[in-house]
LOFI-30215 format. One record per atom (N, C-alpha, C): residue in three letters; atom name; x, y, z; residue number from 1. Coordinates in steps of 0.2 Angstrom, whole numbers, plus 2048, in hexadecimal, padded with zeros to 3 digits. Last residue first. Example, Ala and Ser with C-alpha at 12.3 -4.5 7.8 and 13.67 -1.06 7.14 Angstrom:
REM LOFI-30215
> type	atom	X	Y	Z	seq
> Ser	N	840	7F5	823	2;
> Ser	CA	844	7FB	824	2;
> Ser	C	840	800	827	2;
> Ala	N	842	7E4	827	1;
> Ala	CA	83E	7EA	827	1;
> Ala	C	842	7F0	827	1;
This chain:
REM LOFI-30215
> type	atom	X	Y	Z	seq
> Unk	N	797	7EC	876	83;
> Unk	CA	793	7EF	87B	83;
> Unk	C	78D	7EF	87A	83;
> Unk	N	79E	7EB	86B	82;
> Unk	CA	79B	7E5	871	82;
> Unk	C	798	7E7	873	82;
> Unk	N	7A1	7F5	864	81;
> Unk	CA	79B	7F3	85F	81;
> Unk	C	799	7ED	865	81;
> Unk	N	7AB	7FB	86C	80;
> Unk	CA	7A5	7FF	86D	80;
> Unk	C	7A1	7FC	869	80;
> Unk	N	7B6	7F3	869	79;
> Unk	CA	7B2	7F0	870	79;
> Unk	C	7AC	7F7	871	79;
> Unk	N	7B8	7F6	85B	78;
> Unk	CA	7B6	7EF	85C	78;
> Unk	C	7B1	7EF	863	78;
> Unk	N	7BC	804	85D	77;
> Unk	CA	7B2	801	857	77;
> Unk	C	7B0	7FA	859	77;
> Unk	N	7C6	802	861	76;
> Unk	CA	7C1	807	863	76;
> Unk	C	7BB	806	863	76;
> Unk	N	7CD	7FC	85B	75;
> Unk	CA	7CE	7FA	85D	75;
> Unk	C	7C7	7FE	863	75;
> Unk	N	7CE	806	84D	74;
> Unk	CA	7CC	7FE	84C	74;
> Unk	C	7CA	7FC	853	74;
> Unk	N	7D5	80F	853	73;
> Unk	CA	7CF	811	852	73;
> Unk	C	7CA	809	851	73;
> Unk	N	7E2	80A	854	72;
> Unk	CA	7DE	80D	859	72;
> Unk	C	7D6	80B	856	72;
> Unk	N	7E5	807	849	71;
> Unk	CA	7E5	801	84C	71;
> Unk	C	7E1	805	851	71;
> Unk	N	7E5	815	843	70;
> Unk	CA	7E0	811	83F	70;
> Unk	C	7DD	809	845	70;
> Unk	N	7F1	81A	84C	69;
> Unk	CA	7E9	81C	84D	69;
> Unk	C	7E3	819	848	69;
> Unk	N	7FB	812	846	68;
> Unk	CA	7F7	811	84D	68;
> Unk	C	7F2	814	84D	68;
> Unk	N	7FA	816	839	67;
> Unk	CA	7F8	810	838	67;
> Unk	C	7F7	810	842	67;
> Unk	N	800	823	836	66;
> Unk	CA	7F9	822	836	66;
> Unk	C	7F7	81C	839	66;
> Unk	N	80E	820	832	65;
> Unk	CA	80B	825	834	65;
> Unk	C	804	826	837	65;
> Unk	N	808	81A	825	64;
> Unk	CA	80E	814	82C	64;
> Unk	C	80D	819	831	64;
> Unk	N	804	823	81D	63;
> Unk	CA	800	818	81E	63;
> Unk	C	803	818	824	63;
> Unk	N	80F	829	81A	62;
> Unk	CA	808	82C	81D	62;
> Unk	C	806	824	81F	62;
> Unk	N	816	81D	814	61;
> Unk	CA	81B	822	818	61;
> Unk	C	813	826	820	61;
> Unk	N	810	81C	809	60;
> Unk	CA	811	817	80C	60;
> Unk	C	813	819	813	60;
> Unk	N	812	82B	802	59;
> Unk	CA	80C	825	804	59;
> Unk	C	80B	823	808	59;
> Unk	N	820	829	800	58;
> Unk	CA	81D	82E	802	58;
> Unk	C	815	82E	805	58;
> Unk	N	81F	81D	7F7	57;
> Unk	CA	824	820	7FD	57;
> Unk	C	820	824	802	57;
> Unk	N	819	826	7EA	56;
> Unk	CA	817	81E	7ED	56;
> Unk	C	81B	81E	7F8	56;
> Unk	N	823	82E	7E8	55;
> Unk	CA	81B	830	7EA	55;
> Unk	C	819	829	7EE	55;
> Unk	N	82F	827	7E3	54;
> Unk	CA	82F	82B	7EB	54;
> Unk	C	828	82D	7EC	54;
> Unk	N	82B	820	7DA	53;
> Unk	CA	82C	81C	7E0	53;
> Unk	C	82D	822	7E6	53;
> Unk	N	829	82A	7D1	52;
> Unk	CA	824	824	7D1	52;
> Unk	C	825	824	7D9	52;
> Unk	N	836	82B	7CF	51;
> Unk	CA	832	830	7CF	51;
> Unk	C	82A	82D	7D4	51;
> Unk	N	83E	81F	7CC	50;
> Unk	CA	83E	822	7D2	50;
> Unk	C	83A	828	7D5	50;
> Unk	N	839	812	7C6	49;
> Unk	CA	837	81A	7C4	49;
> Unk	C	838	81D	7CB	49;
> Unk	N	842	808	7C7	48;
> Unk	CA	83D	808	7C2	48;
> Unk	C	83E	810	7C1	48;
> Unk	N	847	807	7D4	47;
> Unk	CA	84A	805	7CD	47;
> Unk	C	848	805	7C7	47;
> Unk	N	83E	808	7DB	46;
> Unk	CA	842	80C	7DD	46;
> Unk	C	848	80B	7D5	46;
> Unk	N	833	7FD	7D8	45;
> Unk	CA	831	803	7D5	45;
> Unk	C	838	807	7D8	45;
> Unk	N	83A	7F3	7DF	44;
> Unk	CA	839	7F4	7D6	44;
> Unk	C	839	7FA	7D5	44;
> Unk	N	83B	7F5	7EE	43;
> Unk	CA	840	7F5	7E9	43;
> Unk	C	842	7F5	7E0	43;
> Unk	N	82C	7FA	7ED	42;
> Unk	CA	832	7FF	7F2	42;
> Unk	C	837	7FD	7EF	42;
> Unk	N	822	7F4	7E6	41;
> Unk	CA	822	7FD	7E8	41;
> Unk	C	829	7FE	7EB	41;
> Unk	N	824	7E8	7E8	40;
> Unk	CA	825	7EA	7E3	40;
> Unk	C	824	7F3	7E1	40;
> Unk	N	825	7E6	7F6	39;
> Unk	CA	82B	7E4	7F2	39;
> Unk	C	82A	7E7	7EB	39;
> Unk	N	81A	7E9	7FA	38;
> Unk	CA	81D	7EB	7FB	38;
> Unk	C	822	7EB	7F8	38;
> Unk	N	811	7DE	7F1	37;
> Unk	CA	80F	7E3	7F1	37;
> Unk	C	815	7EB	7F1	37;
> Unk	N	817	7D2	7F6	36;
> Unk	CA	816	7D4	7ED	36;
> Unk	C	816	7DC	7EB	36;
> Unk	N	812	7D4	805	35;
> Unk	CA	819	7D3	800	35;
> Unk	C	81A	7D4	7FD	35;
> Unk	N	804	7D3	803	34;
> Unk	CA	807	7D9	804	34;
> Unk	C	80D	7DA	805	34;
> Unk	N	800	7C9	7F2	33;
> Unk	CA	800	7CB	7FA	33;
> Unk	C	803	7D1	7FB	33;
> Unk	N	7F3	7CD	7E7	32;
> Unk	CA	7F7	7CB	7E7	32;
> Unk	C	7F9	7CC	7EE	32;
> Unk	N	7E7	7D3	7E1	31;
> Unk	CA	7E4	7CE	7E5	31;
> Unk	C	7EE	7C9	7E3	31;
> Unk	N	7E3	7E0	7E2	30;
> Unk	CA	7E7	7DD	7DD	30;
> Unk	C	7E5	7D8	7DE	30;
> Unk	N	7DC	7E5	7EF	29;
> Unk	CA	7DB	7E9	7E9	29;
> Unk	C	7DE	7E3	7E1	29;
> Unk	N	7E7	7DF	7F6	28;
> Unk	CA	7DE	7DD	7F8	28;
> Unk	C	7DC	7DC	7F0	28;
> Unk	N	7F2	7E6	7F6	27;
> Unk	CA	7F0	7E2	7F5	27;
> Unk	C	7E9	7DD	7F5	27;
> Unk	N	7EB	7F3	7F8	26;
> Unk	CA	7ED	7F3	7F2	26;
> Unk	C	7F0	7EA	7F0	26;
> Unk	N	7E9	7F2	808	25;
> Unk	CA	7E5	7F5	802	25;
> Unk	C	7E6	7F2	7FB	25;
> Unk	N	7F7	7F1	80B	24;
> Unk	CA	7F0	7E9	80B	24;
> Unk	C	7EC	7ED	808	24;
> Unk	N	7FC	7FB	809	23;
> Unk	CA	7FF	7F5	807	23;
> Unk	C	7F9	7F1	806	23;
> Unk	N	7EE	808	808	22;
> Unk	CA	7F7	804	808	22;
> Unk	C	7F6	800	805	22;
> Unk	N	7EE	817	7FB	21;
> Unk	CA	7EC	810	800	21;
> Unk	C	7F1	80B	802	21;
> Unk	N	7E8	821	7F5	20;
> Unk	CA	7EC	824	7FA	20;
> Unk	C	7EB	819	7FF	20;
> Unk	N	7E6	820	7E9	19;
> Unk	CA	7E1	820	7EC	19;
> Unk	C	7E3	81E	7F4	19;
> Unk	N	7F2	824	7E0	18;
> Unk	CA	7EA	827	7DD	18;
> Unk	C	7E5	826	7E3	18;
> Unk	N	7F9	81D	7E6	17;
> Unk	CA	7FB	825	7E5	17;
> Unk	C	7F6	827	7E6	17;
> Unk	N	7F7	812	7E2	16;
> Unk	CA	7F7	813	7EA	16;
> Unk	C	7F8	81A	7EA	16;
> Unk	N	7F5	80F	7D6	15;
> Unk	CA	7F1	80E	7D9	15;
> Unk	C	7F0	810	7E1	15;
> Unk	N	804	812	7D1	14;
> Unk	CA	7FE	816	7D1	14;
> Unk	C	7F7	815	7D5	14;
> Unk	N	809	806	7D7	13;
> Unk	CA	80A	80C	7DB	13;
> Unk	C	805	811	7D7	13;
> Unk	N	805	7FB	7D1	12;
> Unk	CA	805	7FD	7D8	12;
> Unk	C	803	803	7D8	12;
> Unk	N	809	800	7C3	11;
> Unk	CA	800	7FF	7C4	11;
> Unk	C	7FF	7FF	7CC	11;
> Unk	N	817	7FE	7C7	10;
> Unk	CA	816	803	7C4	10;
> Unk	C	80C	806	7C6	10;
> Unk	N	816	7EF	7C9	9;
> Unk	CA	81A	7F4	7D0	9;
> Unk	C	818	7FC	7CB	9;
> Unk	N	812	7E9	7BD	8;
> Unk	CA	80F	7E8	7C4	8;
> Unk	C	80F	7EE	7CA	8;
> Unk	N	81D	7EB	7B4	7;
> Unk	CA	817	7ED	7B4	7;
> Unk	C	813	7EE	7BB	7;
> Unk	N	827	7E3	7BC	6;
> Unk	CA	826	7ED	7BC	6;
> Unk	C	822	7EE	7B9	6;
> Unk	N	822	7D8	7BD	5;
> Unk	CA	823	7DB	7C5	5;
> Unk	C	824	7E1	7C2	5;
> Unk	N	814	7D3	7AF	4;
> Unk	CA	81C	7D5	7B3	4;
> Unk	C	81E	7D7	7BA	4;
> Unk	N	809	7C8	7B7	3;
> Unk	CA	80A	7CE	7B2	3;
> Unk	C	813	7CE	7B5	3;
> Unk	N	7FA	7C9	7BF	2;
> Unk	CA	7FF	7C5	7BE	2;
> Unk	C	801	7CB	7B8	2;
> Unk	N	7EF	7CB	7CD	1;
> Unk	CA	7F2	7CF	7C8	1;
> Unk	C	7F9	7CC	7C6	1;
């Protein structure tokens, strides 16, 4: 996804809104990294549309909250699919 960085950080963060997804989600999704990604929802968008960026926030916030028992559960399906 090439284009401006506030174009770009604006189409981010709805993206993540609407489909409740993270960082590597949404970079995958664009096909851009998850630096581009972060840097553009957390310092652009705070500059842009601060409206925007608190939901965005607020997201990313549940993702980071959740992310051990995602690592768990990963971690679960590996050594119960060896058996």
């Amino acid at each position: 996804m090439k284009g401006l960085p506030e174009e770009r950080a604006v189409t981010l963060a709805h993206y993540i809104i609407e489909n409740n997804a993270t960082v590597r989600q949404s970079a995958k999704h664009f096909g851009v990294s998850k630096s581009t990604v972060h840097k553009d929802v957390t310092e652009r968008l705070s500059q842009l549309n601060h409206e925007l960026y608190t939901e965005v926030k607020a997201v990313l916030e549940q993702n980071k909250a959740e992310r051990h028992i995602r690592g768990g559960q990963a971690t679960k399906e590996k050594y119960l699919s060896q058996k």
